[in-house]
N, C-alpha and C positions, 0 to 999 in steps of 0.2 A: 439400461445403460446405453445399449445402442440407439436406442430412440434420442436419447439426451442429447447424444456425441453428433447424431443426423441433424435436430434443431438447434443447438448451435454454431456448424458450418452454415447451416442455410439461414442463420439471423447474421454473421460474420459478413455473407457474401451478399448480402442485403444492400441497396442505393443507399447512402447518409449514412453508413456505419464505416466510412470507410478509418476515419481517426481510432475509431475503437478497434478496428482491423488491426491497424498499424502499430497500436498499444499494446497489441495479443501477440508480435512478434517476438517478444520478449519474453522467455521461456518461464521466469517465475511468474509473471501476470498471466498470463495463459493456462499455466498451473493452477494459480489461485482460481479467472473463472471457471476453467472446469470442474473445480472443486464445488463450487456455488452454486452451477448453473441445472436448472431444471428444464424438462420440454415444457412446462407454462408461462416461462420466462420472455419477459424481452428484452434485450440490449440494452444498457446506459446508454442518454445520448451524449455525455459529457465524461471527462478524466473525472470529473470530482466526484461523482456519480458511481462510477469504477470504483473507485478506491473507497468510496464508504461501502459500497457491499463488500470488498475484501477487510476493510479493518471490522464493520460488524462480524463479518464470517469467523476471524480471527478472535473474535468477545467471546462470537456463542460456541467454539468448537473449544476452548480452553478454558472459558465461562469460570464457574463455581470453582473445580479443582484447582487454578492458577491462580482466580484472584483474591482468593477469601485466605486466609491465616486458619490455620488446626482452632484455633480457642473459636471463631468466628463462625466455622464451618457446625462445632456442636453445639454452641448457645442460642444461635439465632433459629428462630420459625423460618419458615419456606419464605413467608411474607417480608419477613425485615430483610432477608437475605436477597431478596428480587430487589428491592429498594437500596441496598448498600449497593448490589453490582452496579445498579443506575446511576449511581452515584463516583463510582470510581471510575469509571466509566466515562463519564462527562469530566471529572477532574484529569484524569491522565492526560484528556484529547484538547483539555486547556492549558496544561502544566508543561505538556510537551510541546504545543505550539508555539507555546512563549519559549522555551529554550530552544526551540529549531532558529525563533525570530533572531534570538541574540547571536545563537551559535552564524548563522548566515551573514549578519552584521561585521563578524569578526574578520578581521583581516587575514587571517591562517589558519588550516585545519580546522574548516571549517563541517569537515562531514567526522573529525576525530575531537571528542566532546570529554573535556578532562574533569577527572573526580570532582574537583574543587567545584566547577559550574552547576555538573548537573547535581552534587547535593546541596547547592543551593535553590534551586527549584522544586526537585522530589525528593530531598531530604535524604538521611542517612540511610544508608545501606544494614545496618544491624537493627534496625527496626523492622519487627517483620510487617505490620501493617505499613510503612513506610510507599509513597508512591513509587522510588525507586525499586524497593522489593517486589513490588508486582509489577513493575515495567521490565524487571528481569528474569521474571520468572515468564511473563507472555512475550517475550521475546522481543518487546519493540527495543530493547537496547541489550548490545552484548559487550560484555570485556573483551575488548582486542588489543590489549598491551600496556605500555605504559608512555609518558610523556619523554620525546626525545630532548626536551628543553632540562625535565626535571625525572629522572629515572623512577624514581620511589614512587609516584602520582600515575594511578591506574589514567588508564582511558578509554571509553567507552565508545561505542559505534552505532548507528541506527540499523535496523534489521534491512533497512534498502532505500537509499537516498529519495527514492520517491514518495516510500512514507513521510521521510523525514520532513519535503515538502509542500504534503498534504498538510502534518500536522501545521506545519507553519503557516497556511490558507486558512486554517479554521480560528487563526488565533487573529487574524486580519479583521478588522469592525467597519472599518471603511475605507475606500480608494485613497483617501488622502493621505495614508501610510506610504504608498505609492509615487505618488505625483501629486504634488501640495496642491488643495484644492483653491487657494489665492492665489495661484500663479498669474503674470502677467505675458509680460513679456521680458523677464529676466527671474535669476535664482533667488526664490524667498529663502532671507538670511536666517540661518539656523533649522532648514529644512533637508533631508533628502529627497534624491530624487531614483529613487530605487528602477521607475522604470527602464534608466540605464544600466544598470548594473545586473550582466548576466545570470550569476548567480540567482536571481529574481522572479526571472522570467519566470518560468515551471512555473513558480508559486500564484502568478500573476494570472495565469492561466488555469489554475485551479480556482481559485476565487473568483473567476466570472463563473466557470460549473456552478458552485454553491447555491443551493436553494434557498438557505436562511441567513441570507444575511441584514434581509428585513423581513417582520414579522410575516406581511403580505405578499402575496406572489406579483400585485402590482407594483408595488414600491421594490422591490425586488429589480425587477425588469430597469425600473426609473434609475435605480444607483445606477444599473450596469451603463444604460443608455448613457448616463451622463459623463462616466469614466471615458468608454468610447469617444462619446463628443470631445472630450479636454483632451485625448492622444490626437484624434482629428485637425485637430484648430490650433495645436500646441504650436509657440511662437519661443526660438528660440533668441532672438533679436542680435541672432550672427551678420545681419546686414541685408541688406535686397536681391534675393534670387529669383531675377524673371529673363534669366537665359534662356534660348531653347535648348540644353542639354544638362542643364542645373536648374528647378523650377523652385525649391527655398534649401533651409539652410537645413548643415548632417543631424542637430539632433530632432528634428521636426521630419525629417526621414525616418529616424530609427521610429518616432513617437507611433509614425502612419504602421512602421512594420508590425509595432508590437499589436497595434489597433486590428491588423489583418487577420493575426495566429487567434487574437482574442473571439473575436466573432464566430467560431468554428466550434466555442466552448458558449456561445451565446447566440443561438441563429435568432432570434428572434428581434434582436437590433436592425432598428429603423435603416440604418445606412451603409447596412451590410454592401447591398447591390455599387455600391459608390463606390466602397471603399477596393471593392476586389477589382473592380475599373481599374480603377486611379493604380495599383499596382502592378496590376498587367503592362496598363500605361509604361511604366516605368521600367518595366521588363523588357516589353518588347519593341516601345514606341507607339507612333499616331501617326494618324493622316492628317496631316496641315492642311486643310483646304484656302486659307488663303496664298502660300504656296504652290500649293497642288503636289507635295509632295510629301514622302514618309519621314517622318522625324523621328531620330532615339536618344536617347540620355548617355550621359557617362558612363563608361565600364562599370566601374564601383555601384554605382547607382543599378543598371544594370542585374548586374551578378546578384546583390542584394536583395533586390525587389525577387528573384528569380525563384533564390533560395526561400523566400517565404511562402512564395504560390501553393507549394506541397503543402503548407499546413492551414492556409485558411478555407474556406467552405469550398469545395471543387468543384460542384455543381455548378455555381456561379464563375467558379475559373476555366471550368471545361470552354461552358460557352463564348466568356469572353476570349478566350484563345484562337476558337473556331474562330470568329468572328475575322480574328485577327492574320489567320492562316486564306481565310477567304476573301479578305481586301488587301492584303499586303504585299505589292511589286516587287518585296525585297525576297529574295530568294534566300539568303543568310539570317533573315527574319523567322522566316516561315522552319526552315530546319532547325531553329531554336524551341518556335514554339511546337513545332510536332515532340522534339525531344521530351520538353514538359507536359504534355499530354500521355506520354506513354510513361513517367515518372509517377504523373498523379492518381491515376485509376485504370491500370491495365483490366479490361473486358470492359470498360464503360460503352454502350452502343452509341451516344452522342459522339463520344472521343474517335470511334471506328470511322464512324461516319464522318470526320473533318478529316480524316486520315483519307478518307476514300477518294474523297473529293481533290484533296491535295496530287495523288496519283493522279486522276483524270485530267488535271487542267493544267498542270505546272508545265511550264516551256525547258524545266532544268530537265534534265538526264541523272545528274548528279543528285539533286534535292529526289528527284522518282526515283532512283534506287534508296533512297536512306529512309523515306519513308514507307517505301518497301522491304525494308527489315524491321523497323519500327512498329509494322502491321503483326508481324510473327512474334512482337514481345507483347503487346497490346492486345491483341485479340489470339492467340495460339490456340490452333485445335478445336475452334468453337462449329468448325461449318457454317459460317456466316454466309446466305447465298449470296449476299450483296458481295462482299470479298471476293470470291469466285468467280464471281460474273468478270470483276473490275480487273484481276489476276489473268484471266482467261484471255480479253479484249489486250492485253498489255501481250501478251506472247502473240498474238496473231498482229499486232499491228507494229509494235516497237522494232527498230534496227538494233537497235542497243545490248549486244548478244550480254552484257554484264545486270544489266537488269532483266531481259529474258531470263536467263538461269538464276535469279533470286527470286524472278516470280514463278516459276516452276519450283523451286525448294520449299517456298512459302506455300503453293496450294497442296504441295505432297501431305505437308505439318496438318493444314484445316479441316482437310477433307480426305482421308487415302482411299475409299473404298467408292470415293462418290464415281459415279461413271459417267458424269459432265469433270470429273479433274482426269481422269483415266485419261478422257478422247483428247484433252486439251494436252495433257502432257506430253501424248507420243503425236501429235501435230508439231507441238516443240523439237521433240526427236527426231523428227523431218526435216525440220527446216533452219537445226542448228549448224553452224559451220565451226562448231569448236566442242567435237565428240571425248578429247582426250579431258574434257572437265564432269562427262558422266558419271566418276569417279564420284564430286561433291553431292553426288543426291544419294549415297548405298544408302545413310540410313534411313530413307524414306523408301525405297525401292526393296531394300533388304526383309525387312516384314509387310511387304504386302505381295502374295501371290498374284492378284491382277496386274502389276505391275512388269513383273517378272514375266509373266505369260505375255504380256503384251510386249517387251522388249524382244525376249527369243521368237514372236512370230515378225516383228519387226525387221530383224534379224536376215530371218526368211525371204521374206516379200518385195524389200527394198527394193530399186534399180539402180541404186548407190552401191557399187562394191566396196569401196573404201570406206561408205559412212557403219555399212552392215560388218565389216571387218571390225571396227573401232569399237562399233556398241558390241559386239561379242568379246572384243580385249576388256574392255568394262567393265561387263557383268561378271568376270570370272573373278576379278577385285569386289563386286559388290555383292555378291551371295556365296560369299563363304563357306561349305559345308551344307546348301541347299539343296535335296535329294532330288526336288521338284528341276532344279534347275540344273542338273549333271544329268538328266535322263534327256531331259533338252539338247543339252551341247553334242549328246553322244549322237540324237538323232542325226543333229545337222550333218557331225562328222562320218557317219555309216551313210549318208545320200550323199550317192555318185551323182548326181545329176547337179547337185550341189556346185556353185560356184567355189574355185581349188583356192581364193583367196579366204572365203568366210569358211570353209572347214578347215584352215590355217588357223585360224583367227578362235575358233571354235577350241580347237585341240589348243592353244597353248592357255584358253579360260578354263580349260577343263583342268590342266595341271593345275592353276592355280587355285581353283575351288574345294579339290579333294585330295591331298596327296595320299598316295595309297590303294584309292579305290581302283578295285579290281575289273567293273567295268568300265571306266576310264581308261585303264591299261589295256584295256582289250583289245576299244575302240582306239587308242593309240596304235596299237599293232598291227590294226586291220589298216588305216591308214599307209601305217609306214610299207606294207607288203603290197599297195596299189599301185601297180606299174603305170596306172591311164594317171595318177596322181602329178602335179610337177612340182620338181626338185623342192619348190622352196616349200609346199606343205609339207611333202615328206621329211625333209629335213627341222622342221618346227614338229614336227609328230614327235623323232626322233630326242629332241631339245625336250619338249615337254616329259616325254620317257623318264629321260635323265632327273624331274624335277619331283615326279609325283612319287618315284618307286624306285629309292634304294634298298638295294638287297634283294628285289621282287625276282625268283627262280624265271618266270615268264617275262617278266623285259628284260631281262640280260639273254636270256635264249631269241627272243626276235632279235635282239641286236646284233648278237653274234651270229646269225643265218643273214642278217642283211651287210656284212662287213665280208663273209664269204661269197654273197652273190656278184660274180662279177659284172652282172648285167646293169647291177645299182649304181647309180650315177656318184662320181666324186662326193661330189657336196653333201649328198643323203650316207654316202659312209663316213666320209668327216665326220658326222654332227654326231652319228651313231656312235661314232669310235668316242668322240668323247661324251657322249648321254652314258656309255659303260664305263667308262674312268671315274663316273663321279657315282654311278651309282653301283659300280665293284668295282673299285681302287685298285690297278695292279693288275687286271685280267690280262692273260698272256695275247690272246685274240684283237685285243683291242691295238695293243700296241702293236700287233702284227699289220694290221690294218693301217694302221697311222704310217708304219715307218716305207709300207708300199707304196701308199699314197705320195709320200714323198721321195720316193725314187721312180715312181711315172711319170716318164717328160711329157706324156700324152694330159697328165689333166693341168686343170689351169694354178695359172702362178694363187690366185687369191687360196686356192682351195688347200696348196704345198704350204703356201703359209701358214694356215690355221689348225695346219696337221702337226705343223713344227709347233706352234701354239700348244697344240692338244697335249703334245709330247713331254713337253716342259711341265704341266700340269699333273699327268697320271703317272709319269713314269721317271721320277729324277733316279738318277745313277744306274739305271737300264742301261748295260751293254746293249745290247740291238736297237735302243730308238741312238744311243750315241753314236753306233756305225753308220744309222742310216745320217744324221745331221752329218758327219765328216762327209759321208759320200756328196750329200748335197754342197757341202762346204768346199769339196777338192773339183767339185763341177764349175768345168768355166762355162760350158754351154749352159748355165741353169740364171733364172733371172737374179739382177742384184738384190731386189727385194729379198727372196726367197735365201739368196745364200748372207743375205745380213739377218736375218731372224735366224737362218740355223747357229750364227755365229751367236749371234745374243744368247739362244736357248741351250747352246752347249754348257756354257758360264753359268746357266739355273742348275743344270740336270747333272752336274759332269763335274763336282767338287772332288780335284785330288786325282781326276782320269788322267793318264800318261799318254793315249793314242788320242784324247780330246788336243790335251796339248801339244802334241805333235802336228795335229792337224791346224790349229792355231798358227803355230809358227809357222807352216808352210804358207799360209796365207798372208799372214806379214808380210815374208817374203817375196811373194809375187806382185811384182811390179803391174802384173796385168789387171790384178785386182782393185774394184770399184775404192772411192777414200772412206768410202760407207762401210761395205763390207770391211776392210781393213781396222778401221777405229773400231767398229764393233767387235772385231777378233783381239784387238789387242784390250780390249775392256773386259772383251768375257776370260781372255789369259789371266788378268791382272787377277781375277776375282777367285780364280783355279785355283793359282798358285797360293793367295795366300788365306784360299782355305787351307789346302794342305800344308802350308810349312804351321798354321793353327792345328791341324790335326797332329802333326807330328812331335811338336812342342807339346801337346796333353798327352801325347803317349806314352808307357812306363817305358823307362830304360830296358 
């Protein structure tokens, strides 16, 4: 079984199989060949081809029990019996073709096939040899309802539209069913002309598949060639189209379209190679040489031709595209047809290679980054050295920091373990001026250990404080819970010899990589307790504290030893006081801390303010942080900053306080006070008062 499942990915992923690829994404056809398929097998090279090993599959897996009648199953010899299946057999796949032809012809419900029709073609239902009887018993038709015109009149359904228009391909004798083979250059009267008519298509293209549709495999070939030739050459006599952006008339366009899809179910037509020209043409345009310039066609025309390239032979479209990518000035050309190259046959190595080429030579910036995403849908993962090489060359030479960082995301995807994408990456790393986007590469950085080693020795090494700062903020976002990489951080941050910005920068990756871990909190503590440290590491030590380890017994005890030391700078007991607010809500120490901080005229205005901040946060309706804000509040030597944030913070913390209010009003009052301070006293009053007359109003009597 394993064996089977290995030889048919590896026929799927096959050059020329790519239609039958594309046919397999459809989860009953896929079903079906797996059901069929053997390791001796090869591929259909056509839909019609497909579909007859599935409707045989479906004969011989349901065979004798489904289609023989009890009287037929005990009378008949093994012999007559192998001879009747051959026979209903052949009748079904003639009986139903002909009702798919009509049912398709009809103007309505056309896939919902009413009593009345199909028991005139496979006859009644109560006959148990009846062809209907055995079409319903092998499932090619089910009851699914009734007619909404006529309610009593069952209605019937084909087991999957695509049967429906095989059958209908088998029942087809010759093109001329299609597109009247007297046509001239106008509608032969009393003729359809089916090749317009959607519905059609499918079928249309199952019948060039067909191998019997003349006795010979020569004459065979000759019908298909000549159907071909009449969509070719078809003249619709809508008038003279020799514009350059209209070359004939819309239905001698559509004729060329359908002539394109056809050929993909017929490689073997003389005029394949023309025909996929001629619609590229028309996709993407030409070079006028007498001109000397690019010419394209109308939108519509355009769009059209566009939509058909995915389905005729791609081999033949890969090239001509290249082709087209490699002489065309027009830069909105060229990112059209990379687009269709990476539509038609993602890993195709021709397709890479027009793609590569596109990157090395275009003068756009804009077209080099689009077909440098286009690379990562088209070739993903494969290790392509050419890719690399042309990747690698684009980061060492390009300005363009937006295509640099797509071409480093791209080689992360091809190659992650290669150690020519390793060296090329962190040259990248070097030489980037926009560290805050190392963020977009975690998942490529994120599971590859060389990666990761090479960034925190990068880290290390640098002579960029600020770039070595950045990639450690980075990394602490891009390896999440990596053990490899918090044994790192903790290094950087335990060496003193360490520059005090990157063991900042270190300790606040480390909060965000592990919250919790016990040696992070360690190395946090050691940090925060280095006097040679300055303020703003310790303070980021302190911050990350707060981030990794609430509730942790051990960082609430460094913090509270570093809030009692008086020798610790403002700033590192601020940040402390509030890393213990958030990670023990309420600590009596903390707010002792804070409400000091803000009655020392000694430390700075920034450091009172974000202590009243702090205040507001951990401690609302705390008698002692509310004395200490009045006291700042009734200070006229204190800066106005400093006493308009206590006013604001009293109005957070102080719902319903009597001495908050009091200190409020005095401030009002004084005429000496800033128009800052004052609006902000009488806004955080406003907000007092009517909590409490709210409070007092829910109170019981």
């Amino acid at each position: 079984m394993e064996a089977d499942a290995e030889s048919l990915w590896s026929q799927l992923q096959a050059t020329g199989k790519e239609r039958i690829k594309d046919l397999c994404r459809n989860p009953l056809r896929l079903t079906l060949l797996c059901a069929t398929w053997k390791v001796e097998n090869a591929l259909p090279e056509t839909m019609a081809e497909l579909y007859e090993i599935f409707v045989n599959f479906i004969y011989n897996w349901k065979g004798e029990e489904f289609l023989l009648t009890d009287e037929e199953k005990d009378k008949l010899t093994n012999e007559q019996k192998d001879k009747l299946l051959d026979k209903i057999k052949n009748d079904l796949n003639e009986t139903l073709g002909k009702l798919e032809k009509v049912s398709l012809d009809g103007e309505v419900s056309r896939f919902r096939l009413t009593h009345r029709l199909v028991r005139q073609y496979l006859g009644k239902r109560e006959a148990k040899s009846s062809l209907l009887n055995r079409a319903l018993k092998l499932g090619w038709l089910n009851e699914v309802g009734v007619a909404a015109e006529k309610p009593r009149e069952k209605v019937y359904g084909f087991y999957h539209a695509t049967f429906q228009e095989y059958f209908a391909a088998l029942a087809v004798e010759d093109w001329d069913y299609f597109l009247p083979k007297d046509h001239c250059d106008r509608p032969v009267e009393g003729k359809r002309y089916r090749i317009f008519e959607p519905q059609w298509k499918q079928v249309i293209l199952l019948w060039f598949g067909r191998e019997d549709i003349k006795a010979k495999a020569e004459e065979n070939e000759k019908e298909k060639e000549e159907f071909i030739r009449a969509l070719v050459e078809f003249e619709d006599a809508c008038g003279e189209w020799n514009f350059d952006k209209v070359d004939r008339g819309f239905y001698e366009y559509q004729a060329n379209f359908i002539a394109a899809a056809a050929i993909n179910e017929f490689k073997a037509c003389s005029l394949a190679d023309e025909i996929v020209r001629q619609v590229v043409r028309w996709g993407f345009g030409y070079f006028n040489t007498e001109k000397q310039e690019w010419r394209t066609f109308l939108d519509p025309i355009k769009e059209a031709a566009r939509e058909v390239i995915p389905q005729t032979i791609r081999p033949l479209a890969i090239a001509v595209l290249i082709e087209i990518i490699r002489m065309t000035k027009n830069e909105d050309t060229r990112r059209k047809a990379v687009e269709s190259l990476e539509q038609i046959d993602p890993g195709n190595p021709k397709a890479i290679a027009g793609l590569l080429e596109v990157i090395r030579t275009t003068d756009s910036k804009y077209t080099q980054y689009q077909v440098i995403e286009s690379l990562d849908k088209i070739d993903p993962g494969t290790g392509n050295p050419q890719a690399i090489a042309v990747l690698l060359d684009i980061i060492r030479t390009t300005e363009n920091e937006d295509t640099r960082w797509k071409s480093a995301e791209i080689l992360g995807k091809i190659d992650p373990g290669n150690a020519e994408v390793i060296a090329g990456f962190f040259q990248f790393i070097r030489t980037t001026k926009d560290f805050l986007r190392l963020i977009d590469l975690h998942g490529i950085i994120k599971g590859n250990p060389e990666l990761i080693t090479g960034l925190v020795k990068f880290i290390h090494t640098t002579q960029d404080e600020w770039a070595s700062g950045e990639a450690a903020n980075s990394l602490g976002q891009i390896v999440q819970g990596n053990s490899e990489s918090i044994g790192q951080l903790i290094e950087i941050i335990r060496n003193t010899t360490e520059d005090d910005y990157i063991r900042c920068q270190a300790a606040n990756s480390l909060g965000k990589i592990d919250p919790g871990n016990p040696e992070a909190i360690a190395a946090l503590e050691e940090i925060l307790w280095d006097a040679g440290a300055d303020k703003y590491t310790r303070g980021r030590a302190a911050e990350s504290l707060g981030e990794i380890a609430p509730g942790n017994p051990q960082a609430i005890a460094a913090l509270v030893e570093i809030l009692r030391d008086a020798g610790a700078d403002d700033s590192t007991r601020r940040q402390a006081a509030e890393s213990l607010g958030e990670i023990d809500p309420g600590n009596p120490e903390a707010i002792a801390a804070l409400e000091e901080i803000l009655r020392d005229a000694g430390a700075d205005d920034f450091t009172r303010w974000r202590a009243a901040n702090s205040l507001e946060t951990i401690a609302p309706g705390n008698p002692q942080a509310i004395a200490a804000l009045e006291e700042i509040l009734r200070d006229a030597g204190a800066d106005n900053d400093i006493r308009s944030r206590a006013a604001w913070s009293l109005g957070e913390i102080a719902p319903g306080n009597q001495q908050a209010i009091a200190a409020l009003e005095e401030i009002l009052r004084d005429a000496g006070a800033d128009d800052d301070t004052r609006w902000l006293a009488a806004e955080s009053l406003e907000k007092i008062l009517t909590t409490r007359n709210t409070m007092q109003e829910s109170s019981p009597p």
